[in-house]
C-alpha positions as CSV (number, residue, x, y, z in Angstrom):
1,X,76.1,-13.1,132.4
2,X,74.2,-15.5,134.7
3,X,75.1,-16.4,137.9
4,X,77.0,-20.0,139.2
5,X,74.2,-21.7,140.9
6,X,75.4,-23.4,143.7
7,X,73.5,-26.5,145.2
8,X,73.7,-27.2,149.0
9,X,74.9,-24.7,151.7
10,X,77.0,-26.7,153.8
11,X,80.6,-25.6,154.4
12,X,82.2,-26.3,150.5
13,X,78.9,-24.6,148.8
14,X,79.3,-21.7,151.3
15,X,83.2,-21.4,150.8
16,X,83.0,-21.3,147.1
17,X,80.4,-18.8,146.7
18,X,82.4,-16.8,149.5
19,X,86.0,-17.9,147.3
20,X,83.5,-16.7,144.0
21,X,82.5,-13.4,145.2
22,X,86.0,-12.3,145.9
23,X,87.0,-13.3,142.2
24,X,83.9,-10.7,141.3
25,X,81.4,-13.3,140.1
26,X,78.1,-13.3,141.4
27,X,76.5,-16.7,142.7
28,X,72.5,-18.7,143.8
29,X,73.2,-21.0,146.9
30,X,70.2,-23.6,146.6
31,X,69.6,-24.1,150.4
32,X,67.3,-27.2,151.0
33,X,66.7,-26.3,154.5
34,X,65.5,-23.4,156.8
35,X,69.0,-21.1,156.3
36,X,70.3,-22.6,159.8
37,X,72.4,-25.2,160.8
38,X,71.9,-27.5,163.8
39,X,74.6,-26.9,166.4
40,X,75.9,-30.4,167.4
41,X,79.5,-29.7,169.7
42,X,80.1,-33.9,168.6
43,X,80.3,-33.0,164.6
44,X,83.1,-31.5,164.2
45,X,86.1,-31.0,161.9
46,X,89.8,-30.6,161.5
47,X,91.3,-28.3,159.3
48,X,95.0,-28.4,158.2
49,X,96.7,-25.3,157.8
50,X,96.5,-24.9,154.0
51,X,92.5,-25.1,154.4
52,X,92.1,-23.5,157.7
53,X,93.9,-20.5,155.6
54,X,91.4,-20.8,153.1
55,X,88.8,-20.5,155.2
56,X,90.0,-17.5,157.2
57,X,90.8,-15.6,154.4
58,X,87.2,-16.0,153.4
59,X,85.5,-15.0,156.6
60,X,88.4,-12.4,157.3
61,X,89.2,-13.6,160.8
62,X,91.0,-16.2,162.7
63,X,89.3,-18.8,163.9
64,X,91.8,-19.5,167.1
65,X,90.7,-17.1,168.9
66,X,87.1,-18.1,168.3
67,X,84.7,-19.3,171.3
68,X,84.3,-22.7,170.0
69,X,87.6,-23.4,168.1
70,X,90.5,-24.7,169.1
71,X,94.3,-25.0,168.2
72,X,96.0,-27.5,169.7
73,X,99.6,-27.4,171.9
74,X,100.6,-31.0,171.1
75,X,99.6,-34.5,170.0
76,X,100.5,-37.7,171.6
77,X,99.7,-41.4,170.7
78,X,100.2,-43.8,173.6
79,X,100.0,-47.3,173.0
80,X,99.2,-49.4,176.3
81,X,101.0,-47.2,179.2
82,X,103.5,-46.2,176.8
83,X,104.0,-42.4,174.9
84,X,105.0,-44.1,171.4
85,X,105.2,-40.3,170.0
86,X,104.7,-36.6,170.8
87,X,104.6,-33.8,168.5
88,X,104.9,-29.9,169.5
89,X,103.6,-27.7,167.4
90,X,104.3,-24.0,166.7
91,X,105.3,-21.2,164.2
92,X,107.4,-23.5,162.0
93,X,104.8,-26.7,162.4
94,X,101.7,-25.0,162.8
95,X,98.5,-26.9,164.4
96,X,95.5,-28.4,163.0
97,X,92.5,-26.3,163.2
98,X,89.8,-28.0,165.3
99,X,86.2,-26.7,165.6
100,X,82.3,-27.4,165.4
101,X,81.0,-27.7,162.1
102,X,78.1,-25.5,163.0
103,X,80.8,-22.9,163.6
104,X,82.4,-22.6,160.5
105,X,79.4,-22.5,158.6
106,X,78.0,-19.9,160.9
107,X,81.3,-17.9,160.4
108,X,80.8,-18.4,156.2
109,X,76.7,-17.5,156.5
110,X,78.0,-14.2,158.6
111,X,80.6,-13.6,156.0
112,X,78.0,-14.2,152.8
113,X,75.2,-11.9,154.8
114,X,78.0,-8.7,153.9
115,X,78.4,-9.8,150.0
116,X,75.9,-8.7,147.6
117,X,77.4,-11.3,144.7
118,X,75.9,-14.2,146.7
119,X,72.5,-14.6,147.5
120,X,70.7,-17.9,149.3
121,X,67.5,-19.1,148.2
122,X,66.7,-21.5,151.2
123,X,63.9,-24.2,151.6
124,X,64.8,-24.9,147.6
125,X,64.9,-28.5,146.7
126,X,66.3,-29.1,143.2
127,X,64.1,-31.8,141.0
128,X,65.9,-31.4,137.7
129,X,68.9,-29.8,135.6
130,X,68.6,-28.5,132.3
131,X,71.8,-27.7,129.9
132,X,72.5,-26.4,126.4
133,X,75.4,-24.9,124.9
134,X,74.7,-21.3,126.9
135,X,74.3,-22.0,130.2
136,X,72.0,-24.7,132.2
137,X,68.3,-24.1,133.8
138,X,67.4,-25.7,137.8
139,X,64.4,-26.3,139.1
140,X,64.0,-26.2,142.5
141,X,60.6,-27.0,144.9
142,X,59.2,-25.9,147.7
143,X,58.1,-23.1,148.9
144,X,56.8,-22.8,145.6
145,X,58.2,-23.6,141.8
146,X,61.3,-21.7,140.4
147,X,63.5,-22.0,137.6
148,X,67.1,-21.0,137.8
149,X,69.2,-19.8,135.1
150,X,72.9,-19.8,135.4
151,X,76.0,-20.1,133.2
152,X,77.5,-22.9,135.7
153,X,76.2,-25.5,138.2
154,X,78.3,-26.9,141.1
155,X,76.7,-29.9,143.4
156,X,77.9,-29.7,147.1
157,X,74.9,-31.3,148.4
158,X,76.7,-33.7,150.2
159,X,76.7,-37.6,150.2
160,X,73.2,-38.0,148.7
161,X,73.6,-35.5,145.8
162,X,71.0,-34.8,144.1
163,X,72.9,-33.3,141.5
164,X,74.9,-36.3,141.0
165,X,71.7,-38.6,140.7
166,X,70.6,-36.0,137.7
167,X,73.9,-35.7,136.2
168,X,73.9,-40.5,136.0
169,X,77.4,-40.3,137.4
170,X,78.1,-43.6,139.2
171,X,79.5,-42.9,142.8
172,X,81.4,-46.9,143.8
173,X,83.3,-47.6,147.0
174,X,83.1,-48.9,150.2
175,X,80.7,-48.8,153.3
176,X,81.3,-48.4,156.5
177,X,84.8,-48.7,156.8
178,X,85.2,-47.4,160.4
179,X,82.5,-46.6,162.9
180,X,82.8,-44.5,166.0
181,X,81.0,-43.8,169.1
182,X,81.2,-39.7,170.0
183,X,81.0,-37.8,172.7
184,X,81.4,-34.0,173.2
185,X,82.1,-33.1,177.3
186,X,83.3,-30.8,179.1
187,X,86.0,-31.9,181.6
188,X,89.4,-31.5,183.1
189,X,92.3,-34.1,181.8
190,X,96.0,-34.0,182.3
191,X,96.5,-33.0,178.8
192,X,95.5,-29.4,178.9
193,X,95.3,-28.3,174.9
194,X,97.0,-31.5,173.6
195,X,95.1,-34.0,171.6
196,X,96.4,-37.9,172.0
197,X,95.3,-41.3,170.3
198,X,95.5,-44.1,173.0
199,X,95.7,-47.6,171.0
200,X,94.6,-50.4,172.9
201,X,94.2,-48.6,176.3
202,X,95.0,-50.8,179.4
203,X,91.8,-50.6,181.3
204,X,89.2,-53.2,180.9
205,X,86.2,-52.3,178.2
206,X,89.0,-50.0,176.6
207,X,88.3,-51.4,172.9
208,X,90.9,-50.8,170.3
209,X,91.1,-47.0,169.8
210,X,90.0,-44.1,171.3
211,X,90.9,-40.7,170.0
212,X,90.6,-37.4,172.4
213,X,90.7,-33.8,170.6
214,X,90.6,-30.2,172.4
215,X,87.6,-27.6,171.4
216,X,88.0,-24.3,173.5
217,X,86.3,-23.6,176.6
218,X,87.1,-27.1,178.2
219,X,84.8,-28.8,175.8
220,X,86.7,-32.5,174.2
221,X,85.6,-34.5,171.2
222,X,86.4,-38.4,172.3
223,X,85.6,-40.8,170.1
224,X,86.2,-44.6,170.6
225,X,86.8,-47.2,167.6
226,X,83.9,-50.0,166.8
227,X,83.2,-52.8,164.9
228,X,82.7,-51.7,160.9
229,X,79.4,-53.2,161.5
230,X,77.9,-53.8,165.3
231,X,75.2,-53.4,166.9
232,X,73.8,-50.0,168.3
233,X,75.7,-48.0,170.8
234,X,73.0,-47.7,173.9
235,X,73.2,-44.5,176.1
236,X,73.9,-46.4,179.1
237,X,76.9,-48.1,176.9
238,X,77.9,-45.2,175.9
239,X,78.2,-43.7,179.6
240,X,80.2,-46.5,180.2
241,X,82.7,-46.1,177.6
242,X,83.2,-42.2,179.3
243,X,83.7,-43.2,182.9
244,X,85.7,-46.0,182.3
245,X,88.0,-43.7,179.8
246,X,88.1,-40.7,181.7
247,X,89.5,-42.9,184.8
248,X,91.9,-44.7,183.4
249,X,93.8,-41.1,181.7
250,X,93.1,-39.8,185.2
251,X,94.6,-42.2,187.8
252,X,91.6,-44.3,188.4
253,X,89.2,-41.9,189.4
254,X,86.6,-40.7,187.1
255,X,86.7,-36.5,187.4
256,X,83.8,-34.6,187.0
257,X,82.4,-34.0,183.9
258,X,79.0,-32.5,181.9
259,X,77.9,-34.5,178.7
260,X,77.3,-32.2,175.9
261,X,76.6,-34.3,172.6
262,X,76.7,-37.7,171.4
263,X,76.5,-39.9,168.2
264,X,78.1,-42.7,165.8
265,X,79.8,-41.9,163.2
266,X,80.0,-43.9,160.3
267,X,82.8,-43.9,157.3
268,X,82.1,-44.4,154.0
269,X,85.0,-44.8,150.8
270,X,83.4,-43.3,147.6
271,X,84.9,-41.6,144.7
272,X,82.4,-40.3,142.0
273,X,83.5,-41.4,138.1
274,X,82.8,-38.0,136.9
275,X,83.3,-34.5,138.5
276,X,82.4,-32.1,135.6
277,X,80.0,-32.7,132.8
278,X,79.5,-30.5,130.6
279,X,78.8,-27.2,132.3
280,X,77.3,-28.7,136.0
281,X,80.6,-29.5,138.6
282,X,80.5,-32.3,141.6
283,X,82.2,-31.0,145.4
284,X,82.9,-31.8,148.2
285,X,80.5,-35.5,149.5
286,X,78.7,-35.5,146.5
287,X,81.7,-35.9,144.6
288,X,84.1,-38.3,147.6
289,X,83.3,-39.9,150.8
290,X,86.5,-40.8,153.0
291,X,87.5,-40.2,156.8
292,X,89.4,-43.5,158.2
293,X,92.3,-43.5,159.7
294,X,92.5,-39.9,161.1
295,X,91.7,-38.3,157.6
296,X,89.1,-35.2,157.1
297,X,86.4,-35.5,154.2
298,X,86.0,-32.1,154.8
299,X,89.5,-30.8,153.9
300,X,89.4,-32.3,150.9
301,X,86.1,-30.3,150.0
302,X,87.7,-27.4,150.8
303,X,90.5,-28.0,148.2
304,X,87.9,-28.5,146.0
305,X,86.3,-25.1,146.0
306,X,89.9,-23.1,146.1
307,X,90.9,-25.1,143.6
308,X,87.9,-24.8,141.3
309,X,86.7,-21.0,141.7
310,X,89.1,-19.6,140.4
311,X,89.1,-22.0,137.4
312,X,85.1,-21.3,137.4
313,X,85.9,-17.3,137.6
314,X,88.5,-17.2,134.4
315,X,85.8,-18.8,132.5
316,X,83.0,-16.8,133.4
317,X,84.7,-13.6,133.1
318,X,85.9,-14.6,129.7
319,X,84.1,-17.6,128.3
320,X,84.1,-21.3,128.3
321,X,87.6,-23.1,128.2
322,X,87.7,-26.5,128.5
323,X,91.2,-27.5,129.1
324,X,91.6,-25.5,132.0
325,X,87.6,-26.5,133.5
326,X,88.5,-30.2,133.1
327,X,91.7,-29.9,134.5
328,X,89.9,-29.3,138.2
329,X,89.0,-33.1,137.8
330,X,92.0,-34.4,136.7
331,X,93.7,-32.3,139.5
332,X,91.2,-33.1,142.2
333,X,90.7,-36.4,141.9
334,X,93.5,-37.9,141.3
335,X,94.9,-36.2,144.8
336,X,91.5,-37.7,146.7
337,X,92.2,-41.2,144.8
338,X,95.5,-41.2,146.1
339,X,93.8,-40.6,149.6
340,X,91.6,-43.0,149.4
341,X,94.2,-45.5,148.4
342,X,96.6,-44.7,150.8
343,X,93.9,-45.2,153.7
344,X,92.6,-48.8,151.8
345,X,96.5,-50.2,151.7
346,X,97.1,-48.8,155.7
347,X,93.5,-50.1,157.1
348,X,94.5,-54.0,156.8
349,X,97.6,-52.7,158.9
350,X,96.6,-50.6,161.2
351,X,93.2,-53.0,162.1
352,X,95.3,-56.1,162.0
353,X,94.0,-57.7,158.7
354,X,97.4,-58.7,157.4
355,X,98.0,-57.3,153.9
356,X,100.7,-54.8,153.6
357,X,101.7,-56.3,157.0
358,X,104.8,-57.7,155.5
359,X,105.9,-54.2,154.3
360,X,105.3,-52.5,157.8
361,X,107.0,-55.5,159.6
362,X,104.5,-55.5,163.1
363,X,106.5,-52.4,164.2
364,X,104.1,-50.5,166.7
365,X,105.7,-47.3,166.2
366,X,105.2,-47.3,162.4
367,X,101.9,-48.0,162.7
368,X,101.4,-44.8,165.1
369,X,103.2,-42.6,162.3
370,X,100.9,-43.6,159.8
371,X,97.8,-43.3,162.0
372,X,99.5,-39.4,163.4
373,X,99.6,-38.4,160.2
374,X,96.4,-38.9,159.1
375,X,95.2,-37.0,162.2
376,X,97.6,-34.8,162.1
377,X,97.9,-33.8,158.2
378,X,101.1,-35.3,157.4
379,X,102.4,-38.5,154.5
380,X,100.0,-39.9,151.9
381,X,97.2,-40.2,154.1
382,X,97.1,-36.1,155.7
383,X,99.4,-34.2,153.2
384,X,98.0,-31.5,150.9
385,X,97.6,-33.0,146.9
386,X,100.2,-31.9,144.8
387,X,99.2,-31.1,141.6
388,X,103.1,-32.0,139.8
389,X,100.8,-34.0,137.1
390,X,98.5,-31.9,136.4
391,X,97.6,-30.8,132.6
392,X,98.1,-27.1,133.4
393,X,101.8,-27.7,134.9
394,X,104.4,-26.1,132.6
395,X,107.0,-28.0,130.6
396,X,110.6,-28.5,132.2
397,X,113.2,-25.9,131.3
398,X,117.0,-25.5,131.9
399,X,115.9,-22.4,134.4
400,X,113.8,-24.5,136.7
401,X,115.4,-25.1,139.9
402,X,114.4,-27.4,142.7
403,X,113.2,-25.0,146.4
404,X,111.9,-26.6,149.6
405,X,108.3,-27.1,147.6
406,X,107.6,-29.3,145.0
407,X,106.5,-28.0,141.7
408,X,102.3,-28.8,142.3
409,X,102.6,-28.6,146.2
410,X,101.0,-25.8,148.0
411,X,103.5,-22.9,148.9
412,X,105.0,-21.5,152.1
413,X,103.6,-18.9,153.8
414,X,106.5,-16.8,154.3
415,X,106.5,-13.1,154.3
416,X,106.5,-10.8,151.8
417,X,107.0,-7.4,150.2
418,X,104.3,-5.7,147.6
419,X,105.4,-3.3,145.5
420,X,104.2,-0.7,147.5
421,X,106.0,-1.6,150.5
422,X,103.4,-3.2,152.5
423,X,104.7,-6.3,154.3
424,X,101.7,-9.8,154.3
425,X,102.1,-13.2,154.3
426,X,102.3,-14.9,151.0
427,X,98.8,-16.7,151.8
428,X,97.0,-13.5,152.5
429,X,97.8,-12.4,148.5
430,X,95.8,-15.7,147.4
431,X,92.6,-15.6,146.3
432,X,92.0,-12.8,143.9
433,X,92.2,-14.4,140.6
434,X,95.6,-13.3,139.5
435,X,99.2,-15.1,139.3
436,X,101.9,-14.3,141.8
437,X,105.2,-13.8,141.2
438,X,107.6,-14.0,143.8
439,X,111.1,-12.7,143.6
440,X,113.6,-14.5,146.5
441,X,115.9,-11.4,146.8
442,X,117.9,-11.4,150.7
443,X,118.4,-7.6,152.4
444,X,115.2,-6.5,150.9
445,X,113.7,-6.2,154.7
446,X,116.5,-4.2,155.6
447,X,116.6,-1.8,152.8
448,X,114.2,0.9,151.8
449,X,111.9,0.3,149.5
450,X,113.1,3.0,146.9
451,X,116.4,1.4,147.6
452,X,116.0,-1.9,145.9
453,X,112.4,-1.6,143.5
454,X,114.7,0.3,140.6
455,X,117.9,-1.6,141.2
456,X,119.4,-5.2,140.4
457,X,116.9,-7.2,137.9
458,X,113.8,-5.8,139.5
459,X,113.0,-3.6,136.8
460,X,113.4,-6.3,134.2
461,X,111.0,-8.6,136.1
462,X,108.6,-6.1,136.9
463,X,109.2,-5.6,132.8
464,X,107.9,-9.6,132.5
465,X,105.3,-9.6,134.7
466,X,103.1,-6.7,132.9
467,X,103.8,-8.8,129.3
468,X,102.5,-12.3,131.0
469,X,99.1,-13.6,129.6
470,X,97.4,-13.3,132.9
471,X,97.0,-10.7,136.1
472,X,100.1,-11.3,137.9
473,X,100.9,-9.8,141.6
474,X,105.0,-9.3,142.1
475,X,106.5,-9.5,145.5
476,X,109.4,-9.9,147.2
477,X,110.6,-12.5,150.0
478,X,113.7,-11.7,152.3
479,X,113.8,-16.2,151.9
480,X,112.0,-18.8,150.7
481,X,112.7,-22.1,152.1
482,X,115.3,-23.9,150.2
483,X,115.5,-21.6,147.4
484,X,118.8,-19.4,146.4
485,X,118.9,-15.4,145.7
486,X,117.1,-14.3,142.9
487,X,114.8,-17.3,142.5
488,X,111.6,-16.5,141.0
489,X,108.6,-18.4,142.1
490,X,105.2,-18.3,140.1
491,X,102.3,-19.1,142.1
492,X,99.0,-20.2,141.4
493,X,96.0,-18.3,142.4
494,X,94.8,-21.2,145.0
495,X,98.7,-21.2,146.2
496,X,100.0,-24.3,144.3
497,X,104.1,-23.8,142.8
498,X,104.0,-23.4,139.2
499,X,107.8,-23.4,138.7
500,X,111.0,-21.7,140.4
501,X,113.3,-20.4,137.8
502,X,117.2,-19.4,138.4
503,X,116.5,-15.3,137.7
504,X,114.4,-13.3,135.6
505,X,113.3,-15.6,132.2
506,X,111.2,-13.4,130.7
507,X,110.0,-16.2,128.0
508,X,109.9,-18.9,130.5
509,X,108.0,-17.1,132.8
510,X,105.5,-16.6,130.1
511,X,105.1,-19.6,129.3
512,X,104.5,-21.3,132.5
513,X,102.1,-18.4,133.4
514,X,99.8,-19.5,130.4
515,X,100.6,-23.0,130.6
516,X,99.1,-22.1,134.2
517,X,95.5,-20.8,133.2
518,X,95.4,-23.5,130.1
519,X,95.9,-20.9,127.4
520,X,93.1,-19.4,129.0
521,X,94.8,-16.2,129.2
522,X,96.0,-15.7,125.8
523,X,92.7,-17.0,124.2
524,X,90.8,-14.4,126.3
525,X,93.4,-11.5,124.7
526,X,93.2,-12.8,121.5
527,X,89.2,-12.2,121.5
528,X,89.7,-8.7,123.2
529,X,92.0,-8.0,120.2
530,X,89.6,-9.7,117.6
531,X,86.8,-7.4,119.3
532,X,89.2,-4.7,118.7
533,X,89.9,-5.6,115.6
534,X,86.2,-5.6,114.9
535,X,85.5,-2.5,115.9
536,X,88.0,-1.1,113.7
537,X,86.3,-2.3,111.1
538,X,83.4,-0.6,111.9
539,X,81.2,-3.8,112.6
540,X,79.9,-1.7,116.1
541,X,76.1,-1.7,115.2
542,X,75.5,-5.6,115.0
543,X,77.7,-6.1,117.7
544,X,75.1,-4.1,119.5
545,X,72.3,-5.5,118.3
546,X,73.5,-9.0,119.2
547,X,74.4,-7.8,122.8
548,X,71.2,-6.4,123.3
549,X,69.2,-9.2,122.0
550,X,71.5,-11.6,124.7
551,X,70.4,-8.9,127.1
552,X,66.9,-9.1,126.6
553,X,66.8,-12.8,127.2
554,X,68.8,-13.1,130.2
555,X,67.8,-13.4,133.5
556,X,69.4,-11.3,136.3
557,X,72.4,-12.4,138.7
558,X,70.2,-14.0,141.7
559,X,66.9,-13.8,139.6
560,X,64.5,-16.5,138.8
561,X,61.4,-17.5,136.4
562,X,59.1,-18.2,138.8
563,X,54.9,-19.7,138.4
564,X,53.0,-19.2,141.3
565,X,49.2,-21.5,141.8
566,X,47.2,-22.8,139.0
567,X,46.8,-20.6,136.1
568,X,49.3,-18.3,137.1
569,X,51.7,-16.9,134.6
570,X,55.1,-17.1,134.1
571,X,56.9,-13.9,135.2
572,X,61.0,-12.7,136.1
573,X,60.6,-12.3,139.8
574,X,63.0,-12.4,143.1
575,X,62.8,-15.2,145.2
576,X,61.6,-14.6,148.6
577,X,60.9,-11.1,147.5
């Protein structure tokens, strides 16, 4: 089958064909430019801990340890002279994940260099999409003219997609609803590790906000709040606006420090109408624009591509199924409109527009919370969507009971037991394209292994796992937060709670599993035992014809048509080869 072409190689088009590859389908990442990515220490990103997970799991490292990235101790908003909150973070309330852009993608390029599903055709500008019933045809520019052939297109070319513009899907909003002056430096503050937001800072020239994040090595992102629309920051302004910060958090005295990076940065509101049509997908930018208020376009784009390869993978491994493919919109969408909303009713209080100012009755402190957890990854504006309305959640039963995660909401990452006795976290079991199941069963840590695997209900479960419609991982949890002994969990494969049921319910379990993958999984047995079936019948030989007919007009995983200068013919060539 053809390859998922992929269009634009910034961090959500690298991640998915990474998240692809690992679900064992093979991938084209249409690179516009040269293969490399500027390194600018003033773009960078926050990653909460459900997408910083994501991403290590895809580059199979931490990136805490990393030379550039940084986790931080605290965070601390000041308001005036005055702390109006501090919060510590650690095991139980894990950090954001700060770090240049340039990076992560770096990390995702090194990663995709080691995978022979994913190949990058750089310098490849896309002019115009092509789809029919079987799969969909790209043509790209420059160096010279290529057709692609693939069975799926995704667009994560970023604000200006180009794939949007060919797909006519209107992209409405709002521009430039916050703009900041940046600076990366290297310095010493009193905060060693701790990020802070300092509202209306008392020194003169302070402006209304200025925000100061940790990157490792002594390096700090600062950036200041400005006018939606103002005039151009100046260098020599900009200067200004550092000396006159770094004194006041420092006693008066401006320390020493070596400018690394600068730039504005401006935030745009944008939600595109459509994210799927027909068999081409919008990500990441070129599907949402948002940032105010603390929030990180670039999460969000990275719950895009964990939440839509493995949707993309089911299909392509066993053909088009439309509820589950359109449920990645409804899902998506709706949890970035909610976003997007959430930052639109807080702006008027938080800039001091009046509007919801009667619900949030001029309390300072409130308006800190709401601003920390945007920053922070907390509330409506930071949280993780939860999918609880999705099409593909199962309906209510008399076994389902309420644990410390809402049904839709990403899981814990608590520990866990495989079947052969290996001990992970539950996040490090994502990823692969199956189900888990997760059996809440206290004293398994302390027992053996052969102890407990043939005692109690596990053999039953085990029993319904095998029968469900889809792949399905078991393990074992010494706890789960909120949830009582012998409380099965079923787990999507991009970590999202399907259900927790009281025990083992074989026909439950079943059918939340398939409501899970949309029918998907039953519908793809059903054809296996039609095909079956088939062959039985002894219809083999025009089977075979058809599949090698279908053979003879494909093109190959990462191949392209290509025509060279004038009079040339057409040919199936490599790329670059």
């Amino acid at each position: 089958m053809d390859p998922v072409i992929i269009v634009g190689a910034g961090p959500v088009g690298l991640a998915l064909a990474l998240a692809l590859a690992r679900h064992s389908v093979p991938t084209v990442v249409l690179d516009e430019g040269p293969g490399k990515d500027e390194q600018r220490l003033a773009r960078t990103t926050v990653l909460r801990e459900d997408t910083a997970a994501f991403v290590e799991r895809l580059v199979g490292h931490s990136f805490g340890d990393a030379e550039s990235g940084a986790r931080w101790a605290s965070w601390r908003s000041l308001r005036r002279k005055q702390v109006m909150r501090e919060l510590t973070f650690d095991d139980e309330s894990p950090s954001p994940l700060h770090l240049p852009q340039h990076v992560l993608t770096g990390a995702l390029r090194e990663a995709i260099a080691g995978e022979r599903l994913v190949e990058i055709a750089a310098e490849s500008k896309l002019v115009s999409l092509e789809q029919e019933a079987s799969g969909l045809t790209a043509h790209t520019r420059a160096p010279k003219d290529t057709w692609w052939r693939g069975s799926y297109l995704v667009g994560c070319d970023g604000s200006r997609s180009t794939v949007r513009k060919l797909l006519d899907i209107r992209f409405p909003g709002r521009t430039a609803v916050e703009r900041h002056a940046v600076a990366a430096l290297r310095t010493e503050l009193p905060w060693a590790g701790e990020a802070l937001l300092h509202r209306m800072p008392p020194w003169r020239g302070g402006g209304a906000e200025v925000t100061g994040r940790p990157l490792a090595g002594g390096v700090w992102r600062l950036d200041w709040l400005l006018p939606p629309r103002g005039e151009l920051v100046t260098p020599d302004a900009l200067v200004l606006r550092i000396r006159e910060t770094l004194a006041g958090w420092c006693g008066g005295s401006t320390p020493p420090y070596e400018l690394l990076d600068t730039g504005v940065h401006t935030v745009h509101h944008r939600l595109a109408r459509r994210w799927r049509v027909g068999r081409a997908f919008l990500a990441g930018d070129a599907a949402h624009l948002l940032g105010a208020l603390g929030t990180q376009g670039l999460d969000e784009g990275l719950r895009d591509a964990d939440n839509l390869a493995w949707k993309l993978a089911l299909a392509w491994h066993h053909g088009p199924h439309d509820p589950l493919l359109d449920s990645y919109q409804a899902e998506r969408r709706a949890g970035v409109a909610t976003r997007l909303r959430a930052a639109d009713q807080s702006l008027p209080v938080l800039r001091g527009g009046g509007g919801l100012r009667s619900y949030v009755p001029g309390a300072a402190r409130g308006h800190d919370a709401l601003l920390t957890d945007g920053h922070v990854g907390r509330g409506p504006l930071g949280a993780p969507s939860s999918y609880a309305d999705s099409p593909l959640a199962p309906a209510p039963s008399e076994s389902q009971v309420a644990v410390g995660t809402e049904t839709g909401a990403p899981v814990a990452d608590v520990q866990v037991t495989a079947p052969d006795g290996s001990f992970a976290q539950l996040r490090e079991r994502l990823g692969f394209g199956h189900l888990l199941v997760v059996l809440v069963a206290p004293g398994t840590v302390v027992w053996e292994r052969r102890h407990w695997v043939t005692a109690g209900i596990m053999p039953r479960l085990a029993a319904a796992v095998t029968a469900l419609p889809h792949p399905a991982e078991l393990l074992v949890a010494e706890s789960y937060p909120g949830a009582a002994a012998h409380t099965v969990l079923l787990v999507r494969p991009d970590g999202h709670l399907v259900t927790a049921l009281s025990g083992v319910r074989p026909a439950e379990l079943y059918a939340a599993a398939e409501a899970a993958v949309g029918g998907a999984g039953a519908a793809a047995r059903e054809g296996a035992d039609q095909a079956s079936g088939d062959e039985k019948d002894g219809d083999q030989k025009g089977r075979r014809e058809g599949d090698s007919a279908q053979r003879g007009l494909a093109v190959r995983p990462g191949s392209a048509v290509q025509t060279g200068g004038q009079g040339s013919s057409a040919g199936v060539a490599r790329p670059g080869k």
